[in-house]
C-alpha positions, 0 to 999 in steps of 0.5 A: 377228701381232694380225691373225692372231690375230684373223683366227683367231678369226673363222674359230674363230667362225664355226664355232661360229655354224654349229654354234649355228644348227643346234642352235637348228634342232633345238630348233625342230623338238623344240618342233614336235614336243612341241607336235603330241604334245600336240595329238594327246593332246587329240585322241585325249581327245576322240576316245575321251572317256578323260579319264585320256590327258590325264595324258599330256599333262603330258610334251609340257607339260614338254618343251616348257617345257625346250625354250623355256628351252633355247632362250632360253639358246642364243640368248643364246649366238648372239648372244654369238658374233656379239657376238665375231665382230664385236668382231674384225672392229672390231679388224681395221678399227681396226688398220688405220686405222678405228676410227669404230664406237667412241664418240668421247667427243663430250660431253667436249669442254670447250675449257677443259680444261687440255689435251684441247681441244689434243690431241684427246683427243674427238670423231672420230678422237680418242684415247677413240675409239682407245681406247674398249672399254667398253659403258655409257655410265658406263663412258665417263665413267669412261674419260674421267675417266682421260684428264682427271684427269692422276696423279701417283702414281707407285704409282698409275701402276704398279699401272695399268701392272701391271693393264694389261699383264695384261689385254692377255694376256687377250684371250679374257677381254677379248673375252668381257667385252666381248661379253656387256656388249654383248649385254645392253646396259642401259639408261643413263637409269636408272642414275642412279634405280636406284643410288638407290633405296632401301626407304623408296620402298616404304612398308609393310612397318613391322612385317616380323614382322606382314607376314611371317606374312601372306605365308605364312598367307594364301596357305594359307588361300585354298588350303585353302578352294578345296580344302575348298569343292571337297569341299562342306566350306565354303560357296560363299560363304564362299570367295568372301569369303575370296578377297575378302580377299587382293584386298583387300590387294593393291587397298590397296596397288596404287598402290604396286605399279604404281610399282615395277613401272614401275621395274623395267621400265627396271632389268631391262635394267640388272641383267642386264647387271649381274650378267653382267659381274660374274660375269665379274670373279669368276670370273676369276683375277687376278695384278696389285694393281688387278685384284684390288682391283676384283674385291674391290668385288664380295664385301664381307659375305660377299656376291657381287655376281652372286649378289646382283644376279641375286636381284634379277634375279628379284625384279624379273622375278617382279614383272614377270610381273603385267603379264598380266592373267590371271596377276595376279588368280590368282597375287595371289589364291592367292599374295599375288604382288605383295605377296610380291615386294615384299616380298622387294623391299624386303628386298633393297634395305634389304641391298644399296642401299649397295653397289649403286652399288660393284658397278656402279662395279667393273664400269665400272672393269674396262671402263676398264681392259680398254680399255687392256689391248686398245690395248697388245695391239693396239699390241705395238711400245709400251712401258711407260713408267719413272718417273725423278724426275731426269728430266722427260721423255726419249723415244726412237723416239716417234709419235703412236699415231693415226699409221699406224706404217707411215708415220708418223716417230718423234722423240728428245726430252729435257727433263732437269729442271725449269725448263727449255723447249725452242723449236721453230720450223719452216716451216708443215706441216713437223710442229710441231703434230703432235709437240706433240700426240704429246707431250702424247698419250704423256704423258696414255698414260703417267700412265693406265697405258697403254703409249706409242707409244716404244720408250723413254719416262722421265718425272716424272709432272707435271700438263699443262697446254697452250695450243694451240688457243684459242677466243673467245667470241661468247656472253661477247663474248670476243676470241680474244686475250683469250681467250689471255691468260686461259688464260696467267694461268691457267698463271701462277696455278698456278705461283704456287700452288705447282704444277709443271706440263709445259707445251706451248704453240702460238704464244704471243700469236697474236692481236696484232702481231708486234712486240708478240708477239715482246716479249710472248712473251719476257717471259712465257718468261723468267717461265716458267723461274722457277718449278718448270716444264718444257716445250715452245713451238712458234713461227714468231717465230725473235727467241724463239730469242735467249733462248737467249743469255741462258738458255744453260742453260734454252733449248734450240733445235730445229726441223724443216726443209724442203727444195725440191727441183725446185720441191716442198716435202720434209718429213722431220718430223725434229727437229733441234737447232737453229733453222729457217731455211728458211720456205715461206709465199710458196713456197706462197702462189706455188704455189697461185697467190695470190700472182699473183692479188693 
């Protein structure tokens, strides 16, 4: 169904590029034809030395103005439907197994993190890049943020999943938003200046009364004198002084003009894509609490962040006009054009730099949010989890979402309170590490407000920590056991503070001997079920399962099995109750030829 649908629409578009390029083609040949007008009006002036036919030429002169804006505006609509038309087809190829043209989150890998690191929450073929659909690289940051700060507000989680689902109804919405923030891409190393700055930059201005009147008398004068020096009123010379006058100001204040002239050239980009968006956000109905709370930040005081955004817009592009030479000295010598901008610049900024950084934030937030609207629309077999306080978690049908649902296997699971910690063993490939991960994916989906991969899904949101992937460190001359031994104190020290975790641990005390392991990891489980945590523990040391015995209560036995069938290994990536007793190391070791070889 999600493949026809976007399959439509690419058909639907390119129809309308079809249309657009042949209007664009006939705005063209009108900008031709006003221009050859205007060209014969001046050729027949000179011809017939009439003067007077140059009056005419005001027509072609106008036209041909609209013809440039009309044609700059349908532009930006060509570009907006390949925009579209591309966002489908990256759709189609994420669907079916390709989702590499989405930013992977690379800068988020922190193998400290309480969990990402173990789960592959960045990088390639992560899930950020499955999820990403935001078009700012602050926009990344705040998805990342959602993914790393695990909630645990069940009223928090709920107005998430409400926001969600309905912007996974908003799939023109969605598309829109998303290609017009990609059209007007912005330019990111400058967000950080531009939210901060402020009036005190532009150091005159102090008496606004003074400068105002300024602003206006003066362009009045200079054009007055032009016209009474033009009728011999006033002397040459006088008028040359007067006009002297403005340039003197302007020269007076250059240093300050060219600064933030400098600036404005790297905001312009920023506050196109700005005010677009917002627009977008305001002029858009919404049903759920979120949703509206976002499109909130964008009108406090009675103000509209587009319109505000796009005053600002103009400001800086008028700003932006002095860099032709020509139209500076005349503008700034009629006008005061500079110092007008400016002005109205500063003016701006004393109103609106403390709500600036608002309105960006609930342009990013709306990016965030749309990103997890489109993973539900694209996944429409998921289900939005419950949140049930006397269970811990319990799945039903679960995946992991990066897994092909035509192919991958789904698992039951339960955890029905606290304290309590299910042991999985199993031979090597057979699907441990993977369903560790499917946990701890669906979980961090669960607390964000996205669907899960489940046809069924209840837990009590409790922050997750994991140890699964533990590095050392040349650099701190840091063994990779001891590197374990710190991210299990870590866990220890939380559950002493009071906190109640969900923990998924890989292999505990990987890096020591078996003996030592085997003793070191019981002792640290029986300590474990003492505090006010639940979890899993993924082992190949079946001696684990005997705590069983001893916690018949807290310790739940599974595995996943393997079968050799006419000299082959069969996977089933079952989870059953119980303990594996069937390994496969030295069947592969021989298989592969190794062990022969030794």
């Amino acid at each position: 169904m999600q493949l026809d649908i976007y399959h439509n629409n690419i058909n639907h578009l390119n129809d309308l590029i079809i249309k657009q390029k042949k209007k664009l083609s006939g705005i063209m040949i009108s900008r031709i034809a006003a221009f050859i007008a205007l060209i014969i009006l001046i050729a027949f002036t000179i011809y017939l030395g009439n003067f007077n036919i140059l009056f005419g030429a005001i027509v072609p002169v106008i036209i041909f103005g609209f013809l440039v804006r009309l044609n700059s505006r349908e532009k930006t609509y060509l570009s907006i439907l390949e925009k579209k038309k591309k966002i489908n087809e990256d759709e189609i190829s994420c669907i079916e197994g390709d989702y590499s043209h989405y930013g992977n989150g690379n800068r988020f890998i922190n193998s400290q993190h309480n969990y990402s690191h173990d789960i592959d929450l960045f990088g390639e073929k992560s899930l950020f890049q499955y999820l990403n659909r935001t078009t700012s690289f602050h926009s990344e940051e705040q998805l990342a943020d959602l993914l790393l700060n695990f909630e645990t507000d069940k009223i928090e989680i709920k107005n998430r999943q409400k926001a969600t689902q309905e912007l996974a109804t908003k799939i023109d919405w969605r598309q829109n938003f998303r290609a017009n923030g990609l059209h007007f891409k912005s330019n990111e190393s400058e967000i950080e200046k531009l939210l901060n700055w402020k009036a005190k930059e532009i150091p005159v201005f102090e008496n606004k009364a003074i400068w105002r009147a300024l602003l206006i008398l003066i362009p009045i004068i200079s054009i007055m004198s032009i016209i009474l020096a033009s009728y011999s009123i006033i002397p040459s010379s006088l008028l040359v002084f007067i006009l002297f006058i403005p340039l003197g100001i302007t020269g007076k204040n250059l240093k300050i003009i060219n600064t933030q002239h400098k600036n404005i050239g790297n905001y312009l980009s920023v506050l196109s894509q700005h005010q677009v968006l917002s627009n977008c956000i305001e002029n858009e109905e919404f049903v759920s609490e979120k949703l509206n709370l976002i499109k909130s930040k964008l009108k406090t005081n009675n103000k509209s962040a587009s319109i505000e955004i796009g005053k600002l817009t103009k400001i800086t592009e008028q700003i932006d006009n002095r860099s032709n030479p020509v139209f500076a000295i005349l503008m700034n010598v009629l006008m005061l054009w500079d110092l007008n901008y400016l002005f109205k610049l500063k003016e701006w900024l004393s109103s609106n730099s403390e709500e600036i950084k608002n309105w960006f934030e609930a342009v990013y937030e709306m990016e965030t949010v749309s990103s997890l609207g489109n993973f539900h629309f694209n996944n429409p077999t998921n289900n939005f989890p419950e949140m049930d306080k006397d269970i811990v978690l319990s799945a039903e049908n679960l995946a992991h979402p990066l897994l092909n649902n035509k192919t991958r296997v789904v698992n039951n699971f339960e955890l029905d309170n606290l304290q309590k910690f299910t042991i999985i063993t199993g031979a090597n490939m057979a699907g441990k590490s993977t369903f560790l991960r499917a946990i701890g994916v669906n979980l961090i989906l669960a607390m964000s407000g996205a669907s899960v991969s489940a046809t069924k899904f209840s837990f009590t949101p409790l922050p997750l920590f994991s140890s699964m992937r533990t590095t050392d460190s040349l650099s701190e001359n840091e063994s990779y056991f001891y590197s374990e031994l710190k991210r299990l104190q870590l866990i220890v020290n939380k559950l002493k503070s009071g906190e109640k975790l969900f923990i998924i641990l890989d292999e505990i005390l990987k890096g020591t001997n078996s003996k030592d392991k085997a003793e070191g990891s019981k002792r640290f489980v029986q300590q474990l079920i003492n505090y006010k945590t639940a979890g899993i523990i993924a082992t190949h040391d079946l001696s684990l399962c005997s705590l069983k015995n001893d916690f018949p209560s807290q310790i739940e036995n599974s595995y996943f099995d393997v079968e050799i069938e006419n000299d082959n290994l069969i996977f089933d990536y079952k989870l059953k109750p119980g303990i594996c007793s069937n390994m496969n190391a030295q069947f592969l070791m021989k298989k592969m030829g190794i062990t022969n070889s030794i």
